[in-house]
C-alpha positions in Angstrom: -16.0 -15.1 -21.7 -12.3 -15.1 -20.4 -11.2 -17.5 -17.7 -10.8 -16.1 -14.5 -10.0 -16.5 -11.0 -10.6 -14.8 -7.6 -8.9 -12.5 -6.1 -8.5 -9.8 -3.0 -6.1 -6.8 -3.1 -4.6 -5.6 -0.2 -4.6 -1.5 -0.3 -1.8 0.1 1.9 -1.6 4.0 2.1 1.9 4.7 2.6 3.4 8.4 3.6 6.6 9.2 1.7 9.0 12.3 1.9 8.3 15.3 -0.3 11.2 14.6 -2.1 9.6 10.9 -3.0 6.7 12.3 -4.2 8.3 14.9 -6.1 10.6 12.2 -8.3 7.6 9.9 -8.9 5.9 12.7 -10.3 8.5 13.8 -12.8 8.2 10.2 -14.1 11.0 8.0 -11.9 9.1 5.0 -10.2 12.5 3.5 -8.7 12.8 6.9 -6.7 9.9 4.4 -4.2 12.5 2.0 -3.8 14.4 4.6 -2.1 12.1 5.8 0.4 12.4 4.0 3.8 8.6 3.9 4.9 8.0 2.7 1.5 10.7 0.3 1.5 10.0 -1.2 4.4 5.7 -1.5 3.0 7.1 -2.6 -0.2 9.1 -5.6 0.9 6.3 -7.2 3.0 3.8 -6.8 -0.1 6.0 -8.3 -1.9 6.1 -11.8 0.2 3.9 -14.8 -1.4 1.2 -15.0 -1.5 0.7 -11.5 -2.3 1.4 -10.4 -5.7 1.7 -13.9 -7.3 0.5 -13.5 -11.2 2.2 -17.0 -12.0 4.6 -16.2 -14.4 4.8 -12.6 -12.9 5.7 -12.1 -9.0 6.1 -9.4 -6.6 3.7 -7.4 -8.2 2.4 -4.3 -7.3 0.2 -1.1 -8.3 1.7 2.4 -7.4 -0.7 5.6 -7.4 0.9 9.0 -6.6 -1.6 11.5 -4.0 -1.8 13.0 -1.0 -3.6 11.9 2.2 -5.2 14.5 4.1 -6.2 14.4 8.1 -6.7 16.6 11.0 -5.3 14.0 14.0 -7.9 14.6 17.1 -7.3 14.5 21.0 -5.5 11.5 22.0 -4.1 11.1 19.1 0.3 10.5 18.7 0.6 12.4 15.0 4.0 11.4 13.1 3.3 14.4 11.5 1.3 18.0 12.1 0.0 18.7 15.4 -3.4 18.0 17.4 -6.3 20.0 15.6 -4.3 21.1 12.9 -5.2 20.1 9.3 -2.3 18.4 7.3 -1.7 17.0 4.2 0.6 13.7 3.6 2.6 12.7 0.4 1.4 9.5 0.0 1.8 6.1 -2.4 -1.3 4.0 -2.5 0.8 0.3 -2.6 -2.0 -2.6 -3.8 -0.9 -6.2 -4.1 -3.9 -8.4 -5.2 -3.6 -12.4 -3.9 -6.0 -15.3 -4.1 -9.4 -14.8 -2.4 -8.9 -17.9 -0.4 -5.1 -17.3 0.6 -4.3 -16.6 4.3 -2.4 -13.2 4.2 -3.3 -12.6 8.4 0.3 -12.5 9.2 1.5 -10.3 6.4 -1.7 -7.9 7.4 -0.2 -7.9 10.8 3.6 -7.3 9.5 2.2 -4.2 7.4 0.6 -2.6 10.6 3.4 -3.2 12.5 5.7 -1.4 9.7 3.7 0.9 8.9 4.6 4.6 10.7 1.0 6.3 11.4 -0.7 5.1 14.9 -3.9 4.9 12.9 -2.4 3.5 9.2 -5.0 3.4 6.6 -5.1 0.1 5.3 -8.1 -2.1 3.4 -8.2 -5.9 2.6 -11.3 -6.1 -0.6 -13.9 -8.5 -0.8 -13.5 -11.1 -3.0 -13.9 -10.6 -6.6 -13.2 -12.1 -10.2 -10.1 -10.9 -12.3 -9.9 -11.5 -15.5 -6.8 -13.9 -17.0 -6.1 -14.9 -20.8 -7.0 -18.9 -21.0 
């Protein structure tokens, strides 16, 4: 079997501008690079230890979708209105790091940055990726 080691990801959803979206879909990735919410996500998944592949760095998975949500009472929306169903844009940003690495601080800095009062975010469990030996 292949050597491997292990990992966690770290799984931000990230709302983007309709415009964002749009250009990602028509096949431009840069066009996330451009987007200030995601920007501002991207740069703190990109601090070490997060996205450390040895000879690669910085990296991180990009999937295109849309987030759906009806914000209830007591809730501060960024966008649609108390009650109301709405639907996002939305990146799903992933940075995977080593199981044992302390990412606490970046966790915080992504909440902090991130725009929704309630940002859907997920650290995994630990588990075994694969790597050429």
């Amino acid at each position: 079997m292949s050597e491997s080691r292990w990992v966690r990801d770290i799984r931000v959803y990230c709302p983007v501008a309709p415009a964002t979206l749009a250009a990602l879909m028509a096949g431009h990735p840069a066009a996330v690079e451009d987007d200030p919410t995601a920007a501002a996500l991207l740069a703190i998944l990109r601090t070490a230890p997060l996205g450390d592949f040895g000879q690669y760095r910085e990296v991180v998975e990009l999937a295109l979708g849309y987030e759906g949500f009806r914000p209830g009472v007591g809730a501060v929306p960024t966008l649609g209105a108390v009650g109301a169903a709405s639907w996002s844009p939305t990146v799903i940003l992933t940075a995977i790091h080593d199981a044992e690495a302390d990412v606490e601080a970046l966790a915080d800095a992504l909440l902090a940055a991130h725009p929704w009062d309630v940002p859907v975010m997920a650290v995994s469990e630990p588990y075994r990726l694969l790597v050429r030996g």
